[in-house]
C-alpha positions in Angstrom: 129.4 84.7 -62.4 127.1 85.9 -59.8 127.1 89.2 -57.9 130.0 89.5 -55.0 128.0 90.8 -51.9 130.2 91.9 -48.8 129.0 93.5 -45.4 131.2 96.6 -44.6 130.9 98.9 -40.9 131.6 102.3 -41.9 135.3 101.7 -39.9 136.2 98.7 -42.2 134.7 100.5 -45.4 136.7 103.5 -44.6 140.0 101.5 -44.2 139.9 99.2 -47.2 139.5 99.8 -50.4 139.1 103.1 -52.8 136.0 104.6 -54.9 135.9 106.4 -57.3 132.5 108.6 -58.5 132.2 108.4 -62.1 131.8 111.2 -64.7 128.2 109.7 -65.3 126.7 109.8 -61.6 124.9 113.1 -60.9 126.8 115.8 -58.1 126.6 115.3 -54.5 123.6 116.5 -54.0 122.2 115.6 -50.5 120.7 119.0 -47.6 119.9 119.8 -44.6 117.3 117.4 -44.4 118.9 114.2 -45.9 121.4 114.7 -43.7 119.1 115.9 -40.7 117.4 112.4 -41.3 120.4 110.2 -41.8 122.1 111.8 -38.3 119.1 111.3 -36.6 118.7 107.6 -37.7 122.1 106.9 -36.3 121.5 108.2 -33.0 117.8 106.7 -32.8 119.1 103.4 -33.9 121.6 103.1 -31.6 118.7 103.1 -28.5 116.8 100.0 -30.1 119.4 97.9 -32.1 123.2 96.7 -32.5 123.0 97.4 -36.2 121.5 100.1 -38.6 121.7 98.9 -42.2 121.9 101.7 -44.1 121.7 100.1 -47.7 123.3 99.1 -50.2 126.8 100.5 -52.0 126.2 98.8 -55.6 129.8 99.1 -57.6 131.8 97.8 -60.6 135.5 96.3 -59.9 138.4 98.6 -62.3 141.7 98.7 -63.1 143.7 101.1 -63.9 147.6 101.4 -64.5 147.8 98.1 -61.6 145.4 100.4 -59.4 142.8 98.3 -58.4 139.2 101.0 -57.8 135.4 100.4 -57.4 133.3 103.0 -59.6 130.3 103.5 -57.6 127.1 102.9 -59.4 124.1 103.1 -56.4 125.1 104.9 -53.2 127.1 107.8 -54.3 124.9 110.3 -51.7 125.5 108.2 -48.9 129.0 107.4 -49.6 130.2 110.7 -49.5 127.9 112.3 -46.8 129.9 109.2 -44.7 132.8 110.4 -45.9 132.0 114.2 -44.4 130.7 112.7 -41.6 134.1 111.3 -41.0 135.8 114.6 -41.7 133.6 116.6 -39.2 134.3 113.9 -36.7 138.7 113.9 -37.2 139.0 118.0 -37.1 136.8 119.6 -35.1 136.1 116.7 -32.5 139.7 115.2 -32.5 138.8 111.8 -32.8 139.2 108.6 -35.6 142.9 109.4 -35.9 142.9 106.3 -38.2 141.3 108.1 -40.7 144.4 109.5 -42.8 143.5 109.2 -46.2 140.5 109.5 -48.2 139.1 106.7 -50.2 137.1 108.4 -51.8 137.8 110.2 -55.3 135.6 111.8 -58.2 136.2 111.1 -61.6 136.9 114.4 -64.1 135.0 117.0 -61.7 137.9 119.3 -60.1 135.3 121.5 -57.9 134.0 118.6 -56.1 137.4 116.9 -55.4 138.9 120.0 -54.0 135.6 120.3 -51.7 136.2 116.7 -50.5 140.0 117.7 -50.1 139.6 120.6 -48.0 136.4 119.1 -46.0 139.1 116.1 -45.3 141.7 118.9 -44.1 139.0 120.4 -42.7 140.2 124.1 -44.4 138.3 125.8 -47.0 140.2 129.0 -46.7 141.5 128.5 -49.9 141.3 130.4 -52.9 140.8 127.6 -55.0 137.4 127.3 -56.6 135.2 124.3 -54.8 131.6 122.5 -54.7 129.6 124.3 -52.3 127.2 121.7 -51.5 129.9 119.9 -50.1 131.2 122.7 -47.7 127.4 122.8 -46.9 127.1 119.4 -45.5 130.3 119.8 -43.8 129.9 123.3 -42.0 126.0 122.0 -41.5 127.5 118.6 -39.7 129.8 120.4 -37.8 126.4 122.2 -36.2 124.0 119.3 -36.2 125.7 117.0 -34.6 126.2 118.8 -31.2 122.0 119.7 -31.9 120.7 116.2 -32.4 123.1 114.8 -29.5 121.6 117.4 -27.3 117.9 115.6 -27.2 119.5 112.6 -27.4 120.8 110.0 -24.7 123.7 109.6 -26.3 127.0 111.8 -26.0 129.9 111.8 -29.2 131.8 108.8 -27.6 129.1 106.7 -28.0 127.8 108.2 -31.2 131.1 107.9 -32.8 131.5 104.0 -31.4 128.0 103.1 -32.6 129.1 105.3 -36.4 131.5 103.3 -36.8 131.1 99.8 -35.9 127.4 99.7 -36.4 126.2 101.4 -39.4 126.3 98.8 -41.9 126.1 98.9 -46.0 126.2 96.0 -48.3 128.3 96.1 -50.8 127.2 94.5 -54.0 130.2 94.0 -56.5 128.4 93.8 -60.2 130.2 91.1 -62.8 132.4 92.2 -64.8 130.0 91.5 -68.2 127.6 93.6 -66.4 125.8 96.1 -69.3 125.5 98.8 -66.9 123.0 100.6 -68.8 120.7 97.8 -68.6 121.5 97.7 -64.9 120.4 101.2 -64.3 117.3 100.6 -66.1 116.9 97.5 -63.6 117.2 99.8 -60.7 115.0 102.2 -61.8 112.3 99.8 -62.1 111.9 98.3 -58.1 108.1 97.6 -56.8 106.7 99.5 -54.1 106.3 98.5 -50.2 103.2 98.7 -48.4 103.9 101.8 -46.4 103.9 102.3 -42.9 100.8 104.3 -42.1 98.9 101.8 -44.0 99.9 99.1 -41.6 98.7 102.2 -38.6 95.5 101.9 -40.8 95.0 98.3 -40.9 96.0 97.9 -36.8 93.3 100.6 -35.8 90.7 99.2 -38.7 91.2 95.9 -36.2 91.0 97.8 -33.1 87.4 99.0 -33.9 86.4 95.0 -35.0 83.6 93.8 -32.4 81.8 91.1 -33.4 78.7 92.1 -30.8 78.1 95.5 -32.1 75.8 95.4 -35.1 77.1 98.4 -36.5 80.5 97.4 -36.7 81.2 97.3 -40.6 79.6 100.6 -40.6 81.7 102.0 -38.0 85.2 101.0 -40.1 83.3 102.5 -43.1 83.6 105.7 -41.4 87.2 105.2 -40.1 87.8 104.3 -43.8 86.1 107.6 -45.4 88.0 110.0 -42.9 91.6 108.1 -43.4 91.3 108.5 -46.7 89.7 112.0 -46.4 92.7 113.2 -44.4 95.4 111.3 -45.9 95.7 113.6 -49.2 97.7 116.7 -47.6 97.3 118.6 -50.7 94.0 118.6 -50.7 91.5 120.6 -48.2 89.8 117.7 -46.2 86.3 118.8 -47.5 86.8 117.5 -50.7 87.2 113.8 -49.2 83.3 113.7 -48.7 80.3 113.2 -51.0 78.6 116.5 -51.1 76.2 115.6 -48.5 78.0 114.3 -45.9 80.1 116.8 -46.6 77.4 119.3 -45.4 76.6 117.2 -42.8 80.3 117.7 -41.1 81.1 121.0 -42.4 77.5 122.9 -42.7 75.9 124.4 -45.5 78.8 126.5 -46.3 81.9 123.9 -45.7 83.4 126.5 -43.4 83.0 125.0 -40.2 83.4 121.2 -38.4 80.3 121.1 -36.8 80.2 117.7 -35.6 81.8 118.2 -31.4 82.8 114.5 -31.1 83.1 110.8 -32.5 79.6 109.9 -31.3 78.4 112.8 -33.4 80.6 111.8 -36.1 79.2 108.0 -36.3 75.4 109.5 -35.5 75.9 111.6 -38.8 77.6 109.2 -40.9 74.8 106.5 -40.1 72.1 108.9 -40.8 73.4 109.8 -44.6 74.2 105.9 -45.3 70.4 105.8 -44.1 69.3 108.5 -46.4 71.4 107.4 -49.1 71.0 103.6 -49.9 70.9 102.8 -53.2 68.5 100.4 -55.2 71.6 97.8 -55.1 72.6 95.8 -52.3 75.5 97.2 -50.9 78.5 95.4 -50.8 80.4 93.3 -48.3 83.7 94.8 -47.4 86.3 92.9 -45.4 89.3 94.7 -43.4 91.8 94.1 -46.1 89.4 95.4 -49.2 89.2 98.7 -46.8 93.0 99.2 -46.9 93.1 98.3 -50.2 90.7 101.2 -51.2 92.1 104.2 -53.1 93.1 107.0 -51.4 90.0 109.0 -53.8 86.4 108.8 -52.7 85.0 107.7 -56.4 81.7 109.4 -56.0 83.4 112.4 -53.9 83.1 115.7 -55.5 86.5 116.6 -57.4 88.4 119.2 -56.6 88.6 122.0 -60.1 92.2 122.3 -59.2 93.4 119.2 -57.6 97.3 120.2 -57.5 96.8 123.8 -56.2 98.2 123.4 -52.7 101.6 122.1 -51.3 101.3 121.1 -47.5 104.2 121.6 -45.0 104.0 118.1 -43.9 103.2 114.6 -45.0 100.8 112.3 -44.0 102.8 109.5 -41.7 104.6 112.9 -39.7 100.8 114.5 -39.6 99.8 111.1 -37.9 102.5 111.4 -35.5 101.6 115.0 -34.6 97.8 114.1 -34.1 99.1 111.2 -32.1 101.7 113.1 -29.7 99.2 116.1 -29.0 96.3 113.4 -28.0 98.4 111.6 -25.9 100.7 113.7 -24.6 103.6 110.8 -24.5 107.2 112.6 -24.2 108.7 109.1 -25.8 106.5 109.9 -29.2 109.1 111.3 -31.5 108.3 113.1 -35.1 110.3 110.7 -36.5 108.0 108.6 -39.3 110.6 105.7 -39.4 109.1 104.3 -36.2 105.6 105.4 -36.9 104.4 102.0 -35.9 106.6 101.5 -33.1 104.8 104.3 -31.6 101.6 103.5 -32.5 102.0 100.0 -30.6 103.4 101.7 -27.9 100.2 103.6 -27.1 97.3 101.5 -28.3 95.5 99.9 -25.1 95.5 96.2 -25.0 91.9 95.5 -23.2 89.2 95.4 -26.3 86.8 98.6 -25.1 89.9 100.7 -24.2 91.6 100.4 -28.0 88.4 100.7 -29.8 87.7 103.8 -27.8 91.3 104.6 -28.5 90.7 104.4 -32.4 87.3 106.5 -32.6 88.7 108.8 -30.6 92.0 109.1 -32.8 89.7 109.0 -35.9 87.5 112.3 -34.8 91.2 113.9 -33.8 92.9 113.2 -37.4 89.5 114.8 -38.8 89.7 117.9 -36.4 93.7 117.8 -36.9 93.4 118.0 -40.4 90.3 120.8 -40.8 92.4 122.9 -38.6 95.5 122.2 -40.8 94.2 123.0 -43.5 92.2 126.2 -42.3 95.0 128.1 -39.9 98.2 126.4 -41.1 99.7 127.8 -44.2 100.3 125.7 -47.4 102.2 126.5 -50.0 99.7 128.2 -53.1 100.5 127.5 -56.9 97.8 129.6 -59.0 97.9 131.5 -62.4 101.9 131.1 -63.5 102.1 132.2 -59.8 103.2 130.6 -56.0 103.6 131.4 -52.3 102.1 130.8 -49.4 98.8 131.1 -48.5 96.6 130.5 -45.5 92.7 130.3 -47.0 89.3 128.8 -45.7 87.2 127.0 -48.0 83.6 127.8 -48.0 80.7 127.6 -50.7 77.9 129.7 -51.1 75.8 127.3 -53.2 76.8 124.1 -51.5 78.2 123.0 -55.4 81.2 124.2 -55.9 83.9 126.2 -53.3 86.0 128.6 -53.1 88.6 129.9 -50.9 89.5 133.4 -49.0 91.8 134.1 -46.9 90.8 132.7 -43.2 91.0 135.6 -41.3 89.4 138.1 -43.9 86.6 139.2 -42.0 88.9 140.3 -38.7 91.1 142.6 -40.9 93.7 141.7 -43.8 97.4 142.7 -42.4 96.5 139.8 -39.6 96.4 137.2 -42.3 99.9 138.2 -43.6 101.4 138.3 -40.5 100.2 134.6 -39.2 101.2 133.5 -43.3 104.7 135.4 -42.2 105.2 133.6 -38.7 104.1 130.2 -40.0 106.4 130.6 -43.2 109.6 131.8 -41.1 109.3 128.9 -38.7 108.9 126.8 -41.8 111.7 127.8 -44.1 113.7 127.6 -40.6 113.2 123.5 -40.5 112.4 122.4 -43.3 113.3 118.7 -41.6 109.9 116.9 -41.0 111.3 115.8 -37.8 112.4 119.0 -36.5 108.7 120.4 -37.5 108.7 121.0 -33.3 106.6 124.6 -34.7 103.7 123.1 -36.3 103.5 120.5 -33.1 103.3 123.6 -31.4 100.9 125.1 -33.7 98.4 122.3 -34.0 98.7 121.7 -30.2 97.1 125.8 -29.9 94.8 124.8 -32.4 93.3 122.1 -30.7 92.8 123.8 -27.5 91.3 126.7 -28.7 88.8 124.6 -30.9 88.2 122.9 -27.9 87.3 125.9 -25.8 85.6 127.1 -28.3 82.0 126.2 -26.8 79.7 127.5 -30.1 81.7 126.0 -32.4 82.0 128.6 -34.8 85.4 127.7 -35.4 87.0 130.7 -34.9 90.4 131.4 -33.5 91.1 135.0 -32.7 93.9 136.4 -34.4 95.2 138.6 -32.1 96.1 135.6 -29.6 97.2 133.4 -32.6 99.6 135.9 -33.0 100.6 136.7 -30.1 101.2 132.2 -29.2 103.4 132.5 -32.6 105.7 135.1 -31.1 105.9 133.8 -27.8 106.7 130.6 -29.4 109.6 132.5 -31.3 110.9 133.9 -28.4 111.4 130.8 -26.1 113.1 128.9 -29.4 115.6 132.1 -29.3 116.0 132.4 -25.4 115.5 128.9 -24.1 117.4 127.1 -27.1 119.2 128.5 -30.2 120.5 131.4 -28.0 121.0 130.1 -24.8 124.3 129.9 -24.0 123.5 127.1 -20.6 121.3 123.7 -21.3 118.7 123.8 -23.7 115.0 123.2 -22.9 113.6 120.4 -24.6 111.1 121.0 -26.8 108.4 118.5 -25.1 109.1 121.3 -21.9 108.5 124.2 -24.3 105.2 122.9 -26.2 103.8 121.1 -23.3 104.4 122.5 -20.5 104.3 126.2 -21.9 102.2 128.1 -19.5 104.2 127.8 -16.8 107.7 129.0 -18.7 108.5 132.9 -18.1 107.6 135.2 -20.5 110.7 137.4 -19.3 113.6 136.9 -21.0 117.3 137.3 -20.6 118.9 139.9 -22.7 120.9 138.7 -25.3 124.3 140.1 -25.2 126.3 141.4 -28.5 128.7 138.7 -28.6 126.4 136.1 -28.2 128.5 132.4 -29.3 125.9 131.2 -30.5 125.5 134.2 -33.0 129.1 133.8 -34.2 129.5 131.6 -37.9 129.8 128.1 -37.6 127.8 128.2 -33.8 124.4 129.3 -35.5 121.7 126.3 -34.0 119.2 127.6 -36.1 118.4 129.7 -39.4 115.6 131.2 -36.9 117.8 133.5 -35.7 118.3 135.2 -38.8 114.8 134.7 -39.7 113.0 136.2 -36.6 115.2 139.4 -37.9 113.5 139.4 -41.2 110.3 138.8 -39.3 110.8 141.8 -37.4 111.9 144.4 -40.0 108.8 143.4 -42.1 106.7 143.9 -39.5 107.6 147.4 -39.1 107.7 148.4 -42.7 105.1 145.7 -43.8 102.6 148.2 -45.5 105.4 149.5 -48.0 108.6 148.9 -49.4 108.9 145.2 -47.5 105.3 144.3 -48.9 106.2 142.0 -51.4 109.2 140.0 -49.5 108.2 136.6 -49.0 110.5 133.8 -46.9 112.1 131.0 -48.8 114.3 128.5 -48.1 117.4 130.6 -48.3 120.0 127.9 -46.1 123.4 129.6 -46.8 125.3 131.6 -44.5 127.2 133.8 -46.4 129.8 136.3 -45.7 128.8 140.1 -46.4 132.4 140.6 -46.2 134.0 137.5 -47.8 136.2 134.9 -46.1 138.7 135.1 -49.5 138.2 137.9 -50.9 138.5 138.8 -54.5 140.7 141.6 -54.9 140.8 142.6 -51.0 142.9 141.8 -47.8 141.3 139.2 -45.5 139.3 140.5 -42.1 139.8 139.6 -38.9 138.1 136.4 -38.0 136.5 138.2 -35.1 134.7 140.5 -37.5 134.9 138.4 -40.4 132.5 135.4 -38.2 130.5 138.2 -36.4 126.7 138.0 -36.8 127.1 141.7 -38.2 128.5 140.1 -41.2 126.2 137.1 -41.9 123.4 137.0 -43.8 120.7 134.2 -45.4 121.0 133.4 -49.2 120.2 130.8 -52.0 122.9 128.3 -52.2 123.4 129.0 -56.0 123.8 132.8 -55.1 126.4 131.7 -52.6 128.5 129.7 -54.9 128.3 132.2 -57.3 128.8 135.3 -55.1 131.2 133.5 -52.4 134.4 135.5 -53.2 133.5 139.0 -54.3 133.7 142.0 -51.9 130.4 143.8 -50.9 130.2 146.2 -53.9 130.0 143.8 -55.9 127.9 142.1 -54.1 125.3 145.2 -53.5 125.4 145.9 -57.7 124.6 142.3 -58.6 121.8 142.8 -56.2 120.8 146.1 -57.7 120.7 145.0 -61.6 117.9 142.4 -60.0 115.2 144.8 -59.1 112.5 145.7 -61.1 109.1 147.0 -61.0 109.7 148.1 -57.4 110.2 144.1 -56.2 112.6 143.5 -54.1 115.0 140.9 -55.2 116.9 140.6 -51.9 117.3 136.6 -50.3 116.4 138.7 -46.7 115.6 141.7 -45.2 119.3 141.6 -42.9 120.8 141.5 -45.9 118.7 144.4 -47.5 119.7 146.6 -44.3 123.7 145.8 -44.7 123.4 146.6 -48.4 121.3 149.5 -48.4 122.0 151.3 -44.8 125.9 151.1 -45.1 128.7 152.2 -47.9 129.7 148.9 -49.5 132.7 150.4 -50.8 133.6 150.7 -47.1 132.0 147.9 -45.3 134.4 146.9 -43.1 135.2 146.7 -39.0 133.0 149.7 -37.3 130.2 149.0 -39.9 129.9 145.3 -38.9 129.9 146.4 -35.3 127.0 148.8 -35.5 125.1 146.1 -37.7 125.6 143.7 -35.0 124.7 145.9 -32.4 121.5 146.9 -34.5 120.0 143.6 -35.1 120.9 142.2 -31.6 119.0 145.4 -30.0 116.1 145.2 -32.7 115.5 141.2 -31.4 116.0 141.9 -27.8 113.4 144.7 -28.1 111.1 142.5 -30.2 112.0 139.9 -26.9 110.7 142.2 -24.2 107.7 143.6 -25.9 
């Protein structure tokens, strides 16, 4: 007997039959970005297609007691995000009324059923213990929703209509002599695709074929060298070259991109496979031996410590960023699904336009990356030790390099604050779509290397600080704080010298400052931001920003041993603060003193153990023992004044 295979929208999934999650399968596990990604698939799909397959829902047919249930063997993540999804979408928008019953269960694991319970009630003001990763997703749904519908053309009729008769999963029903072990081992073992950007490569590789120019197979040699120069993120781009070409683009010192354009580029290239035949005759290479090249240079100097750096981004989004800044096309989307999609959409059809198009894009991904790697933090493991760093490479022997931090020679402070601004904006979107900042940041970097007629490479600090903090303040006034129609970010990046640099003041009871309204983790962020800043030299030194994505309650919302606060001060910004998901499970119920001691037994050596600096200020500028109404009032008022000032300086 053969598999059963069955096509199921979400409606008729969520209307038939039950699941169950067994003992065996992992928790729910899925964040802010899986879910990020999966909302924003539904809502992009929905512009170019009748259907978005999903995947696959692989289970095994039981019985139990009559009770007729399929245990879930491949899909568990996606089966219950749906099943949140579904939640958010019956109690706080009022809608699938059909939706009555959950059909989905968890086998022996009492915490995550009663999260799935109470996200289906839409009520977690219980004092039963629960899963917090499930109230996560549903309290981050709630929020992101409304966010992604905002840039989108679609409003939460047609999302929900397009949810639920669209989205489709096929589920495969294993035979009942299935050994499921062996079928795990099965699934474990799938081949790889050919990825997206190498189909990018292999379209621009034919963009730049012209049989009439006799330099033509050198000419995708070099589009070769730099793809697969720039392609490894973790490495500085430097290393992608043999140590004389190498010198040739970056000078003596590998500091600097000294080559100004593609011309240059090709004119340098040409002149080191000139000075650098060997005895040999070289070898023929066709298009599809190029893409089938590794992604390391075999006689390219090797890096001592190849897995040293962590970049903020990955290859196919870094593509995209290269290719929205160059073009400037408000339809180009950081969204990698449809990489090629957008690729096609801009390529010129006449032959001269698209080859143009490709040398040009080729000299861009090499600037795009250089500056990457030079002015855009990565993320540093070295010595037992990690965090972030933003270094230049250089060499003083034209062997080996070294790095130091890039803006060394202008003063040291500046190089933490830049690492701090970059780093906040980071941890705030962790979501490679949503990476609107470093579009931002690249798009700056680009014009000032531009402008920058000598070439020395240099961007002044002062004004990269100063473009960070201005970017800040329009995300805060023009979207996660405005309380009318957000700005688009296209508006904000592109069109950026003509918004105000006045801002409105942002008043104490701000909605979109109250729990459960929050648009963004920047606006607790910027706060920490700001109270480093003006302490940075001492006590606040060492505090780094990490991906701290729980909002928790200073003052819980059941508390241990308390009475419960009014939900006016209980939601207030005053009483919010960023921490670690696992401190937030483990701290959610106890009252602030408690709170403040566990905090307190974490110090040592003069560290600072806090998740933020917020919540260092409620802990350590307030009586825990009587944190209550007034002191959440002043806190609010406090922070709220500290970011408009930081707003009009």
């Amino acid at each position: 007997m053969g598999h059963t295979i069955e096509t199921f929208n979400v409606h008729e999934l969520f209307s038939s039959d039950h699941y169950r999650i067994p003992i065996y399968q992992r928790n729910y596990a899925w964040g802010k970005e899986e879910i990020s990604q999966l909302l924003q698939d539904i809502i992009d799909y929905s512009t170019i297609s009748d259907k978005y397959y999903i995947g696959t829902l692989v289970v095994y047919k039981q019985s139990v007691d009559g009770k007729v249930f399929y245990d879930t063997i491949d899909g568990q993540q996606r089966l219950t995000t749906l099943s949140i999804i579904l939640s958010v979408l019956k109690n706080k928008y009022k809608e699938v009324f059909w939706y009555k019953k959950g059909i989905l269960s968890f086998e022996s694991r009492i915490l995550s059923q009663n999260a799935l319970d109470f996200a289906f009630n839409g009520e977690f003001n219980s004092t039963k213990e629960y899963h917090n990763t499930i109230k996560e997703a549903y309290d981050f749904i709630s929020l992101e929703l409304n966010n992604v519908l905002v840039d989108s053309s679609l409003d939460i009729k047609g999302f929900i209509k397009f949810f639920l008769e669209s989205v489709t999963l096929l589920r495969v029903e294993v035979p009942q002599d299935t050994d499921l072990n062996h079928y795990f081992e099965i699934m474990n073992n799938r081949g790889e695709q050919l990825e997206k950007h190498e189909i990018v490569k292999a379209r621009l590789l034919d963009c730049l074929y012209d049989e009439d120019d006799e330099l033509n197979k050198e000419i995708q040699e070099l589009f070769n060298t730099v793809w697969e120069a720039v392609s490894n993120m973790e490495r500085y781009v430097q290393y992608g070259f043999e140590p004389k070409l190498r010198k040739a683009l970056f000078g003596k010192d590998w500091s600097s991109l000294i080559v100004g354009d593609y011309e240059e580029l090709i004119d340098e290239f040409l002149f080191f496979k000139e000075n650098n035949r060997g005895s040999k005759e070289e070898e023929e290479l066709s298009i599809d031996d190029i893409i089938r090249q590794g992604a390391e240079n075999v006689n390219a100097e090797k890096e001592e410590t190849p897995d040293r750096f962590t970049s903020p981004i990955n290859f196919q989004n870094f593509l995209l960023h290269i290719l929205l800044i160059k073009t400037k096309n408000e339809d180009i989307k950081l969204d990698d699904k449809r990489l090629i999609d957008f690729f096609e959409m801009v390529i010129p059809k006449s032959k001269n336009k698209k080859k143009a198009f490709a040398l040009e894009f080729m000299y861009d991904l090499l600037t795009g990356k250089y500056l990457l790697d030079r002015y855009v933090i990565k993320r540093q493991y070295l010595a037992n030790k990690e965090g972030w760093s933003l270094l230049t490479l250089i060499s003083k022997d034209k062997k080996k390099g070294y790095y130091i931090n890039t803006f060394e020679h202008q003063k040291s402070l500046p190089n933490e604050t830049i690492i701090m601004l970059l780093s906040m904006f980071h941890v705030s979107t962790p979501t490679m779509i949503y990476k609107h900042w470093l579009n931002a940041t690249l798009y700056f970097l680009f014009n000032e290397f531009e402008s920058n007629v000598d070439k020395n490479n240099n961007i002044d600090v002062d004004t990269y600080i100063y473009y960070l903090e201005k970017i800040a303040k329009q995300l805060l006034s023009f979207r996660f704080l405005n309380e009318g129609k957000d700005m688009d970010y296209y508006t904000l990046i592109y069109n950026n010298d003509s918004l105000p640099e006045v801002y409105e003041e942002i008043e104490k009871d701000n909605k979109n400052l109250r729990y459960g309204m929050i648009k963004n983790n920047l606006v607790f962020n910027i706060l920490d931001y700001i109270i480093w800043y003006n302490d940075r030299e001492n006590k606040f030194s060492s505090f780094e920003f990490t991906f701290r994505s729980s909002v928790e309650h200073y003052y819980p919302q059941n508390p241990i041993g308390g009475e419960e606060l009014d939900t006016k001060y209980l939601h207030s910004f005053g009483n919010l603060c960023l921490i670690s998901h696992q401190k937030n499970s483990k701290l959610n119920y106890h009252l602030p003193t408690a709170k403040k001691n566990y905090y307190n037994k974490l110090e040592h050596g003069g560290q600072l153990n806090y998740d933020s600096l917020k919540q260092y200020t409620m802990m350590n500028d307030y009586d825990a023992d009587t944190w209550g109404e007034k002191d959440i009032v002043d806190h609010n008022k406090k922070m709220i004044d500290m970011i408009n000032e930081f707003m009009q300086n």
